[in-house]
C-alpha positions as CSV (number, residue, x, y, z in Angstrom):
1,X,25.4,43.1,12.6
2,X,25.2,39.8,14.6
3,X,24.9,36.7,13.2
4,X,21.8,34.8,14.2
5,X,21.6,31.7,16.7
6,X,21.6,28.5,15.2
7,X,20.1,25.9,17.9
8,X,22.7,23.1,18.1
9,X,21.8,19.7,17.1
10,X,20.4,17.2,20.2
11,X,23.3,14.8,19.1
12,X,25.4,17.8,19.0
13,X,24.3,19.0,22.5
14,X,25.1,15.3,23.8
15,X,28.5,15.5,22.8
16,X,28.9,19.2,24.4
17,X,27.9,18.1,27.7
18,X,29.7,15.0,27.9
19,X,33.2,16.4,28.7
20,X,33.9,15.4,32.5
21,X,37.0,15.5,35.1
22,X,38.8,12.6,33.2
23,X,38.2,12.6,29.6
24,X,37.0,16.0,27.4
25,X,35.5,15.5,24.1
26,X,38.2,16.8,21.8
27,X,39.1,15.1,19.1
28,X,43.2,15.7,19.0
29,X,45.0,15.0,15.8
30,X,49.0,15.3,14.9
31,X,50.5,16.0,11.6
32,X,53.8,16.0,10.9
33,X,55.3,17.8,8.1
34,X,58.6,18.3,5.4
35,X,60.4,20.6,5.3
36,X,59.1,23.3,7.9
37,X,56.0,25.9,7.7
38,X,56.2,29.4,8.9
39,X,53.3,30.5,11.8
40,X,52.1,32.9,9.5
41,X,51.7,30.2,6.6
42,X,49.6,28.6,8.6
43,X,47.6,31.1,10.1
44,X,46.8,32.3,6.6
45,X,45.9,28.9,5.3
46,X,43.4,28.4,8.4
47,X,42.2,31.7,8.0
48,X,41.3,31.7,4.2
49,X,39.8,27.9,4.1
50,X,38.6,26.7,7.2
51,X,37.1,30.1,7.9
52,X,34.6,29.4,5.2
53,X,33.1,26.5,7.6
54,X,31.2,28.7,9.7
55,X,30.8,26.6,12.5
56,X,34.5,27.7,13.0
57,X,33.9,31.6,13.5
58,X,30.8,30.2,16.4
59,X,30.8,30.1,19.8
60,X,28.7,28.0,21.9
61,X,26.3,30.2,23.9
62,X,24.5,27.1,26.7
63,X,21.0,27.9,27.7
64,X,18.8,26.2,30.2
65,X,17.9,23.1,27.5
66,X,20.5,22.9,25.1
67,X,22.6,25.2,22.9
68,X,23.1,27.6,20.2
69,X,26.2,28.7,17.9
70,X,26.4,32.0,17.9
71,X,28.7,33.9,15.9
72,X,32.2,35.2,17.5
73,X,31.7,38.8,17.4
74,X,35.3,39.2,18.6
75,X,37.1,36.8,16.6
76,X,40.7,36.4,16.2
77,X,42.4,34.0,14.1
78,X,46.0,34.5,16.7
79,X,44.1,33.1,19.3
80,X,43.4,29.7,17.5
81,X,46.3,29.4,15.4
82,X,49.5,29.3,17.9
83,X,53.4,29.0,17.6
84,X,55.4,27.2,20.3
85,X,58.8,25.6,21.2
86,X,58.3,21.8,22.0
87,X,59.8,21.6,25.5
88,X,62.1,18.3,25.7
89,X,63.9,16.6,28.9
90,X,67.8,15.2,28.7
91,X,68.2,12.2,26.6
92,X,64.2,12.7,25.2
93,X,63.9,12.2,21.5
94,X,61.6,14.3,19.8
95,X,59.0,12.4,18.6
96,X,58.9,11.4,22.7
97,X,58.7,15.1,23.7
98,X,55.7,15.6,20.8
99,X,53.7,12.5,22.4
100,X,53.9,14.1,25.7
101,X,52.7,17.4,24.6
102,X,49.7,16.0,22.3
103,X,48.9,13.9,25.8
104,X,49.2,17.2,27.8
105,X,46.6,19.5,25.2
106,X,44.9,16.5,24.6
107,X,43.4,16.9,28.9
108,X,43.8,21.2,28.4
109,X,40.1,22.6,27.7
110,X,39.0,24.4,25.3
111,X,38.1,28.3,26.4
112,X,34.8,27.8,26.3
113,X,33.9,31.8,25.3
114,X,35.7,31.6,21.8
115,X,34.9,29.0,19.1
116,X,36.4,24.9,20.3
117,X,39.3,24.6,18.6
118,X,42.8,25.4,18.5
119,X,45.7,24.7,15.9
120,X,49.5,24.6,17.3
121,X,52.3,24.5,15.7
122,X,55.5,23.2,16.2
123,X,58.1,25.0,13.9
124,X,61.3,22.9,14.6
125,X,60.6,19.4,14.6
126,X,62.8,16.7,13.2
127,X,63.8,19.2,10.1
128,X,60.1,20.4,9.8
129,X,57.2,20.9,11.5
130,X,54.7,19.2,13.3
131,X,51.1,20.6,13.9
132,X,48.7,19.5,17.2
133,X,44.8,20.3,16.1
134,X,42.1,20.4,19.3
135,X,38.7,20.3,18.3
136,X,35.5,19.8,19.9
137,X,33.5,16.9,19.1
138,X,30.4,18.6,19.4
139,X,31.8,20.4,16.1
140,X,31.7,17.6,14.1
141,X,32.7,13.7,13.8
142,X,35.5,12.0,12.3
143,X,34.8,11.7,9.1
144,X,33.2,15.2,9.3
145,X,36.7,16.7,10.0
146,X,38.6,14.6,7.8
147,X,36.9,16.4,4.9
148,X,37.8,19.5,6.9
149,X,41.5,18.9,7.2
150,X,41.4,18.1,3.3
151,X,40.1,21.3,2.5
152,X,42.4,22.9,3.9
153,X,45.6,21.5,2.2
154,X,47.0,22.6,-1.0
155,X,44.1,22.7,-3.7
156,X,41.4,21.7,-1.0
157,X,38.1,22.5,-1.6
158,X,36.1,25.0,-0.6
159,X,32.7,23.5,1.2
160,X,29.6,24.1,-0.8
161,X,27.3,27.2,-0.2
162,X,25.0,26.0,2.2
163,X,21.3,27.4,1.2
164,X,19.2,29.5,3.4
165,X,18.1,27.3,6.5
166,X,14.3,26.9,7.3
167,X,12.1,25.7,10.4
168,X,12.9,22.7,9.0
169,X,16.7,22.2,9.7
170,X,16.5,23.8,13.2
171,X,17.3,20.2,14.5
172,X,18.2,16.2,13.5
173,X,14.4,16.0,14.7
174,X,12.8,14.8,11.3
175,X,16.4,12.9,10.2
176,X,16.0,11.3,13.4
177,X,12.0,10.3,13.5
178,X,12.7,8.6,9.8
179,X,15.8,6.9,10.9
180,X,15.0,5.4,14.2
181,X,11.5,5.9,14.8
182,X,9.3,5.1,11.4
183,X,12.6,4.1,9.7
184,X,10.5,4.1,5.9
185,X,12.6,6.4,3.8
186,X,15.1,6.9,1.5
187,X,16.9,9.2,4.3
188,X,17.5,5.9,6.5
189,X,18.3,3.8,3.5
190,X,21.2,6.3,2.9
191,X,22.7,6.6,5.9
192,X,22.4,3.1,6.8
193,X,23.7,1.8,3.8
194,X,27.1,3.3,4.6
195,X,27.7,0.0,6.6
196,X,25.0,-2.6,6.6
197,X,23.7,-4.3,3.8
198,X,21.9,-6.4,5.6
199,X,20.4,-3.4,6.9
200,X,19.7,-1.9,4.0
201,X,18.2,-4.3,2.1
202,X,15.5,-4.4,5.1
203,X,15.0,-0.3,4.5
204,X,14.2,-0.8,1.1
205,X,12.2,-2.9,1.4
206,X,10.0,-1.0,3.9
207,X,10.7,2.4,2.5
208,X,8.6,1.6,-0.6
209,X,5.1,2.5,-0.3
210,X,3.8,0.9,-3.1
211,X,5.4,-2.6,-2.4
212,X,3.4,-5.4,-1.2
213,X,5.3,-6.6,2.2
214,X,4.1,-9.8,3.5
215,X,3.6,-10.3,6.7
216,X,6.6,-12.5,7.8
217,X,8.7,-9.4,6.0
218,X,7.5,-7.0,8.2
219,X,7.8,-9.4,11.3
220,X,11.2,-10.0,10.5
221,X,12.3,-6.8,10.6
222,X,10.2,-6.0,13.5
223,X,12.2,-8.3,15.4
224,X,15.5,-7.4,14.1
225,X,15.1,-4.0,15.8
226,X,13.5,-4.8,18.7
227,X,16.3,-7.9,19.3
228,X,19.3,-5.2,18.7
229,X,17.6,-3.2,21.5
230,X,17.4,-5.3,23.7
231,X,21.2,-6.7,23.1
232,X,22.3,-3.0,23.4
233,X,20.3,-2.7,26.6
234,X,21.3,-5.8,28.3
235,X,24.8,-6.4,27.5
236,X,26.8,-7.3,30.1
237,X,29.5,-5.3,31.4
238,X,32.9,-5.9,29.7
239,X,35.5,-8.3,31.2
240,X,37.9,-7.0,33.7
241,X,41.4,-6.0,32.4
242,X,44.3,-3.9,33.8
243,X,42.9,-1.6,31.4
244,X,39.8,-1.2,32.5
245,X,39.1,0.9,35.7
246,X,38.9,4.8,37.2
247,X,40.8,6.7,35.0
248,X,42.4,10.1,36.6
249,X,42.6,12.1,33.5
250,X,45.8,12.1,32.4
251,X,46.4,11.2,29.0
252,X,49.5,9.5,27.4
253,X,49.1,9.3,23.4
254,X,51.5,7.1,21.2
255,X,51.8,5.9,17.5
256,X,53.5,4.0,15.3
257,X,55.1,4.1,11.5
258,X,53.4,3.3,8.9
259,X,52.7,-0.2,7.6
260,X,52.4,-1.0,3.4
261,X,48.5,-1.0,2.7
262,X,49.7,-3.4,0.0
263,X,51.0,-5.8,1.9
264,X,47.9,-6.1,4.4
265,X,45.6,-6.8,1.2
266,X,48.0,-9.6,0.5
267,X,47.3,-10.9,3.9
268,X,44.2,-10.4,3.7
269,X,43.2,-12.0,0.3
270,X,45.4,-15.1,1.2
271,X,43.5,-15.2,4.3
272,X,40.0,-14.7,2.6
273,X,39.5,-11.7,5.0
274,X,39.0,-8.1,4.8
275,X,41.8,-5.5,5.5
276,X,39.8,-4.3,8.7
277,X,39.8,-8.3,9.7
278,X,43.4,-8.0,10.0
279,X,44.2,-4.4,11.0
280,X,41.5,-5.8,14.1
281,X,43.5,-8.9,14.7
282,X,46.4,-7.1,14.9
283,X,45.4,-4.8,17.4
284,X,43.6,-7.8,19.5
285,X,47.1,-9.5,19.4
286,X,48.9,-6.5,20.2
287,X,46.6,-6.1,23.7
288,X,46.9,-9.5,24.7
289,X,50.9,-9.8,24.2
290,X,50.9,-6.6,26.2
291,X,48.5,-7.9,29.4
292,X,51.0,-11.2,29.3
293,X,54.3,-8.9,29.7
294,X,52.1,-7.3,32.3
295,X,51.9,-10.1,34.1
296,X,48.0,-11.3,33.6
297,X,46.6,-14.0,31.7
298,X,44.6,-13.1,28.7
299,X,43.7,-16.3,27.8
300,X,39.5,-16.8,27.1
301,X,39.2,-12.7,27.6
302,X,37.6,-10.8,25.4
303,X,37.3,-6.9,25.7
304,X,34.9,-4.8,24.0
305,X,35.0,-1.3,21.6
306,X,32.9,0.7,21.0
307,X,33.4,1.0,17.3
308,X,32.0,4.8,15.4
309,X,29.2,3.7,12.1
310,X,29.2,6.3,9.9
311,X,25.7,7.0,9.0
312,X,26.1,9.9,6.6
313,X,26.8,9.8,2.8
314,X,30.3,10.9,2.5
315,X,29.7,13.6,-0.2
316,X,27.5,15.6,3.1
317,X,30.5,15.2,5.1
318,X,31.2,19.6,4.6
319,X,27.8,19.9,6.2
320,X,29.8,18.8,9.7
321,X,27.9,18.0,13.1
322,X,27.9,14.4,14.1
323,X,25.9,11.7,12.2
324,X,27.4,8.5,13.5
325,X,26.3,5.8,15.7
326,X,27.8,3.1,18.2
327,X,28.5,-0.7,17.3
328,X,30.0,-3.2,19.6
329,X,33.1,-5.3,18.7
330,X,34.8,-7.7,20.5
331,X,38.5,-8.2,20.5
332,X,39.9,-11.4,21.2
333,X,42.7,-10.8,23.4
334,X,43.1,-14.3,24.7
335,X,43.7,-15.6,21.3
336,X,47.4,-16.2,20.7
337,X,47.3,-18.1,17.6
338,X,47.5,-15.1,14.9
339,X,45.1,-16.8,12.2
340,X,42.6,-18.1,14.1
341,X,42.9,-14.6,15.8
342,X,41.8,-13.1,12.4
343,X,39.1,-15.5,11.4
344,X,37.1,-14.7,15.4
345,X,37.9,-11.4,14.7
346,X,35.7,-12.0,11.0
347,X,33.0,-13.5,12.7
348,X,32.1,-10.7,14.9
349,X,32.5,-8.6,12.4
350,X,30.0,-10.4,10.0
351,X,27.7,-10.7,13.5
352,X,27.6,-7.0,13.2
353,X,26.4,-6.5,9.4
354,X,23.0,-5.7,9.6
355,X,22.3,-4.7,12.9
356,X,20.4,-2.0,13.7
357,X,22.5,-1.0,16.9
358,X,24.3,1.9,15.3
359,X,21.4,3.8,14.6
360,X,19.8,2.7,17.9
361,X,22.8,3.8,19.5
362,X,22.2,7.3,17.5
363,X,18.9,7.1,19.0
364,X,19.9,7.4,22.7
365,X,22.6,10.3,22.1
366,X,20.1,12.1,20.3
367,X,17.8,11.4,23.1
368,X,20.2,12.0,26.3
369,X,20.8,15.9,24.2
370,X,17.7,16.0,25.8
371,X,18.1,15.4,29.1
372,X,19.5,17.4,32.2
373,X,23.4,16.5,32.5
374,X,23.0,14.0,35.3
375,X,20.6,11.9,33.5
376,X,22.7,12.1,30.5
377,X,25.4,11.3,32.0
378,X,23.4,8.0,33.7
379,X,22.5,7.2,30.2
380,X,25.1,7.6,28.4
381,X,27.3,5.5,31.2
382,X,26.0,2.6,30.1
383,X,28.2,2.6,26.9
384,X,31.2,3.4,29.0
385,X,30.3,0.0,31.0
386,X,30.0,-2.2,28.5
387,X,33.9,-1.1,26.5
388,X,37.3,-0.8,27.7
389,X,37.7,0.9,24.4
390,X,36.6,3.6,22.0
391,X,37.7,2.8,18.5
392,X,38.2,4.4,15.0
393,X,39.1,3.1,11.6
394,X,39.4,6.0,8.9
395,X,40.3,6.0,5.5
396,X,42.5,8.6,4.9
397,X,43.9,9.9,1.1
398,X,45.6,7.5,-1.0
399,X,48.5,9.8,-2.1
400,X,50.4,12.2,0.0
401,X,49.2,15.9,0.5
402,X,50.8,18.9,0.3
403,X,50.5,21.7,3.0
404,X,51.6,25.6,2.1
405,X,53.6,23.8,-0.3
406,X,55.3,20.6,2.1
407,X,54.9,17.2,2.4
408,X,52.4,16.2,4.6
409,X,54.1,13.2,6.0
410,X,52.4,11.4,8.4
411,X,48.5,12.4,10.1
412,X,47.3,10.4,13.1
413,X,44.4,11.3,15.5
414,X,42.7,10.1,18.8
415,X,38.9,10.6,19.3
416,X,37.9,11.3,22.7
417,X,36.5,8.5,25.0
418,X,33.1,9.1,27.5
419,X,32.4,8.8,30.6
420,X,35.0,6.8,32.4
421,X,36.5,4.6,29.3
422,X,40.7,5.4,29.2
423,X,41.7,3.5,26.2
424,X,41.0,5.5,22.7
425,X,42.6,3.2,19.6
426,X,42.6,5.0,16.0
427,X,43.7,3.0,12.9
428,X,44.3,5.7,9.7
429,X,45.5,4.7,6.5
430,X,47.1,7.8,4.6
431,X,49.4,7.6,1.5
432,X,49.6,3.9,0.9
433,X,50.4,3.3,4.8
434,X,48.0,2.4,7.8
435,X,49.6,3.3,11.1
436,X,48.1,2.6,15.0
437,X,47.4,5.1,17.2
438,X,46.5,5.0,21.1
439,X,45.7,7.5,23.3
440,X,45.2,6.2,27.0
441,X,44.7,7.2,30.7
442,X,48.7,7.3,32.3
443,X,47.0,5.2,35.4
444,X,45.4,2.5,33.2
445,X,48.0,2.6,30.6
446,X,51.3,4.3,31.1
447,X,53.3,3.6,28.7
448,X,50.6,3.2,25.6
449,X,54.1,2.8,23.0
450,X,54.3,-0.6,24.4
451,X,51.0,-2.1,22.9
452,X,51.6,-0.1,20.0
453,X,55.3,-1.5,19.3
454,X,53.6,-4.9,19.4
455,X,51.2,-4.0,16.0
456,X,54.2,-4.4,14.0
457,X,54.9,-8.0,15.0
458,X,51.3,-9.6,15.0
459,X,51.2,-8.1,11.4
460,X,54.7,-10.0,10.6
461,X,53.7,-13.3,12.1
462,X,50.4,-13.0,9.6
463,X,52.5,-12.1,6.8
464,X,55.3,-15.1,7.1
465,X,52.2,-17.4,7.5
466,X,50.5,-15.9,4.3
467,X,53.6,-16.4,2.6
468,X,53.9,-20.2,3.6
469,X,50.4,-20.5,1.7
470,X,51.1,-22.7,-1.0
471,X,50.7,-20.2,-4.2
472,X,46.7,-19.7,-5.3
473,X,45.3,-22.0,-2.7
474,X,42.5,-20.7,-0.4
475,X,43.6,-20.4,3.3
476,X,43.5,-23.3,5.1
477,X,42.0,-22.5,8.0
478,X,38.6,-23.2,8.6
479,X,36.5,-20.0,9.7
């Protein structure tokens, strides 16, 4: 018997239609493992864990407003789990070869008749194995498919049973209405209060009915949404960079080892700064020293991301789908002095705490999975003119995990940029480590290893300067 439609999500439907001629919405991860897996180890560990997602046996079936998932009445696991031989040039080194292929799949669609995604595995790589995972955005979000790939490692969890939908879950319409548009419940205090706690401390006060709100409290936040519209609406268009342009579509990914988390909460206590503070910094740094050996002056440029806000509780990440919205960030690439780097870096990021542009931002995807494709696409341009950049920063496990018994040694991912943004920059820390990754357009960004062999160095200049500190004093550097 078929398995009934399920109507896909509006935010959902957004991210389905937003795959165009230079960038598809797949989010593309790498693992690499010790010692080797076997294909059928694999296939059998997909099969008997992720399986129980079922978004993972559906198809997507398009109709003439939206979408549906649809179960795969001709499903077969061979098809999405497949074995290859990494093909490598003269004088290539491995991990080169595996960057060029993870590039390659990373602008390969998706057959759009069977369930969007696809598992390949490397058998021989570097005395192991290496896996490349493709999957659809509109399947689910970051932190959505982190709890996915956990699940399916050694002693994963299965995801809860999900309980009989009603009318009720057809669509994000009433999540939606009391996050965004009468934003007075405990659902929008919960999903806001994953970031903000400016922001939340506004929701609760409004989401209780039987409080007495004065009139200057209500004002206040009145204007706190209606100003973080209009920024969102009226910010200019980001500031003109080699890497900023037409892209063509053909994707160059690159990443680097592992840095000690330890060592960049030493850096960042001495500093008085948070770990993302300097991770950011870094990553600024690394840019800028990159345009300069490029020949341009970065000097007084900034360039914008567009940063991912969770806006789920991370114990609903099984349900999957995508429940994030969109927050500017400045980098400051024209910054060559490394502290001072870090403490502009803090500021923007304390600018953003509170704001309500995330789940404004929320707002308009769930809106444009309304719209006809060309108006979606109009709308949904606007983010792709205001950033140079689509980044992610994920927290990743602690400790190392194990996969059909082997070490899981190092996970990176890229998530997929829209419209025509070419520069995707991940930051995952896994196992006591935090590692760069960059995923970029060849014509924008050829050679993406060279920005990310700078990470290393910006983090080393911080470091010998924290350890010049004299012992227990407070930075000296004014913020």
């Amino acid at each position: 018997m078929s398995e009934a439609a399920e109507r896909m999500s509006r935010v959902d439907t957004a991210w389905l239609r937003m795959d165009n001629d230079v960038n598809l919405m797949m989010i593309v991860g790498v693992w690499l493992i010790e010692p080797a897996i076997t294909h059928a180890a694999l296939r059998d560990r997909i099969e008997s864990k992720l399986l129980k997602y079922d978004r993972f046996r559906q198809k997507v079936v398009r109709d003439a407003i939206g979408a549906n998932w649809v179960g795969d009445e001709d499903f077969d696991i061979e098809r999405h789990v497949v074995s290859e031989t990494l093909p490598r040039k003269r004088g290539q080194s491995a991990r080169a070869a595996l960057q060029v292929r993870a590039g390659a799949l990373a602008t390969e669609p998706l057959d759009p008749s069977r369930p969007l995604w696809r598992f390949h595995l490397i058998e021989h790589y570097n005395g192991g194995s290496a896996v490349i995972a493709r999957i659809h955005h509109c399947i689910g979000d970051g932190i959505a498919l982190i709890s996915v790939m956990m699940a399916i490692t050694d002693g994963g969890i299965d995801p809860p049973k999900r309980r009989p939908r009603s009318a009720e879950d057809d669509d994000e319409g009433d999540w939606l209405a009391d996050a965004v548009i009468k934003p007075l419940t405990d659902v929008a205090v919960k999903a806001i209060g994953m970031y903000g706690g400016g922001v939340v401390k506004s929701m609760e006060m409004l989401s209780q009915p039987h409080q007495l709100l004065s009139s200057l409290e209500v004002a206040r936040s009145g204007y706190h949404v209606v100003r973080d519209a209009a920024a969102l609406a009226l910010m200019p268009d980001d500031s003109p960079t080699r890497l900023k342009g037409k892209p063509i579509g053909k994707k160059v990914v690159a990443w680097s080892e592992p840095v000690p988390l330890d060592h960049v909460k030493i850096v960042g206590k001495a500093l008085n700064c948070s770990i993302n503070d300097v991770l950011l910094a870094c990553a600024a740094g690394a840019i800028g020293d990159y345009l300069r050996e490029q020949g341009d002056d970065p000097t007084g440029k900034e360039i914008r991301a567009m940063v991912p806000v969770n806006l789920r509780p991370l114990e609903e990440a099984w349900k999957l789908g995508n429940r994030f919205g969109l927050a500017p960030l400045v980098l400051p690439i024209g910054i060559a002095n490394p502290v001072e780097r870090v403490y502009a870096v803090r500021a923007r990021m304390n600018e953003m705490k509170g704001s309500y542009q995330p789940l404004l931002a929320y707002g308009v995807l769930a809106v444009a999975g309304l719209l006809i494709k060309p108006l979606q696409d109009a709308l949904l341009g606007m983010f792709a003119k205001k950033a140079t950049a689509v980044m992610t920063n994920v927290p990743g496990p602690a400790t190392p995990l194990k996969l059909c018994g082997s070490t899981l040694r190092q996970s990176m991912f890229w998530v997929p940029a829209s419209g025509d943004v070419g520069i995707g920059l991940s930051i995952l820390s896994y196992a006591g480590g935090v590692q760069f990754g960059l995923i970029t357009d060849r014509k924008l960004c050829p050679q993406p290893q060279k920005i990310i062999d700078r990470f290393e160095p910006e983090f080393e200049k911080l470091l010998m300067v924290t350890l010049m500190l004299p012992w227990g004093s407070e930075a000296g550097v004014a913020a």
